[in-house]
MARBALUM-764504 format. One record per residue (C-alpha): z, x, y; residue in one letter; chain. Coordinates in steps of 0.5 Angstrom, whole numbers, always signed. Each point is the difference from the previous one (the first is absolute). Example, Ala and Ser with C-alpha at 12.3 -4.5 7.8 and 13.67 -1.06 7.14 Angstrom:
2
R     Z     X     Y aa ch
R   +16   +25    -9  A  A
R    -2    +2    +7  S  A
end
This chain:
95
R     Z     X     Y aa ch
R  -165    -8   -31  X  A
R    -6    +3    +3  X  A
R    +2    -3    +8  X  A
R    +5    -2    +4  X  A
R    -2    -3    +7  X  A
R    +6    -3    +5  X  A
R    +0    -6    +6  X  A
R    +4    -3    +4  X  A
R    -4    -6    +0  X  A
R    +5    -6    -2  X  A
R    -7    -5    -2  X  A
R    -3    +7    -4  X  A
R    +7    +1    -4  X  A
R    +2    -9    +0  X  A
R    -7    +0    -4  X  A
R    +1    +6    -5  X  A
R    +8    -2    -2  X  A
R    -3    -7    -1  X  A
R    -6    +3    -4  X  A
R    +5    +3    -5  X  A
R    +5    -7    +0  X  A
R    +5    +4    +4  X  A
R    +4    -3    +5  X  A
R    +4    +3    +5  X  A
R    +8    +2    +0  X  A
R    +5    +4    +3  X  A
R    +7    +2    -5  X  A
R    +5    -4    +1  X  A
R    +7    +3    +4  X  A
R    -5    +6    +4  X  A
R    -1    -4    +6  X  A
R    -8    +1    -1  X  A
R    -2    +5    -5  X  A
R    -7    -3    -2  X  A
R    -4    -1    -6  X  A
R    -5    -3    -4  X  A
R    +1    -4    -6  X  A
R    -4    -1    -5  X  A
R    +3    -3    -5  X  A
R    +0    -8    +0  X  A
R    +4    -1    +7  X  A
R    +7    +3    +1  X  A
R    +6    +0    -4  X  A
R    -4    -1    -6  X  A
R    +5    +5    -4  X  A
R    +1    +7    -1  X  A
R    +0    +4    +7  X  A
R    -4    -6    +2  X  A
R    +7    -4    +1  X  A
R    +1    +6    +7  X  A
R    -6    -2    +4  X  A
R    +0    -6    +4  X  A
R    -7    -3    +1  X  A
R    -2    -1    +8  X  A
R    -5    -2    +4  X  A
R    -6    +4    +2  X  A
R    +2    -1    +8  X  A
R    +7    +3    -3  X  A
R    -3    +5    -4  X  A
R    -5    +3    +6  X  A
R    +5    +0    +5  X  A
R    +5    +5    -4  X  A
R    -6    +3    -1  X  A
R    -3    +2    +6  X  A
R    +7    +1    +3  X  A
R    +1    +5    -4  X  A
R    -7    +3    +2  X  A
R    -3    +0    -7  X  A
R    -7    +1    -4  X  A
R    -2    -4    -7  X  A
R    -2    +6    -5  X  A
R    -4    -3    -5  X  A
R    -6    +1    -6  X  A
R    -6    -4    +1  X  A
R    -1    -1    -6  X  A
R    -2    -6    -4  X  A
R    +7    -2    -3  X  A
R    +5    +5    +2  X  A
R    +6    -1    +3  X  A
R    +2    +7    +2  X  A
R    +3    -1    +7  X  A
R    +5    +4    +5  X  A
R    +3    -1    +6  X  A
R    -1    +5    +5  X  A
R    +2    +2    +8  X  A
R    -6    -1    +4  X  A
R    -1    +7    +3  X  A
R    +0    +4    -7  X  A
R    -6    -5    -4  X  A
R    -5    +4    +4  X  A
R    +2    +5    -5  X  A
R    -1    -4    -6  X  A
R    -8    +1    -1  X  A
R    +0    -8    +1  X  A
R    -4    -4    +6  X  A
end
């Protein structure tokens, strides 16, 4: 991965993961850790039967609760993404 750049912008990061078909999730049982699925939607099989799909509105509520930053490569087709705290994605090279 040549760059990484980070936003906290809900259309920016809805537009990237759709892009990529992915869909927003949270692991079941953990009261909100979020996630992104790439698979054809949840429960698919694998470590897939653990997330959850949600809403987008769902999804952006938890992340910004938890003050969070989307850390990912812009390149064509990449799915490379990270979940950050808001505060330290400044240190990441990213916009």
């Amino acid at each position: 991965m040549a760059s990484a750049e980070h936003t906290q912008d809900h259309e920016a990061i809805r537009k990237w993961v759709e892009s990529r078909g992915g869909v927003p999730t949270i692991v079941k049982g953990t009261g909100g850790l979020l996630r992104i699925d790439f698979v054809e939607g949840a429960g698919s099989g694998g470590h897939e039967d653990k997330l959850e799909e949600v809403e987008w509105e769902k999804w952006f509520e938890i992340f910004d609760e938890n003050e969070l930053a989307f850390l990912y490569s812009p390149e064509k087709g990449s799915k490379f993404f990270k979940l950050v705290k808001a505060e330290s994605a400044g240190k990441s090279g990213g916009k």
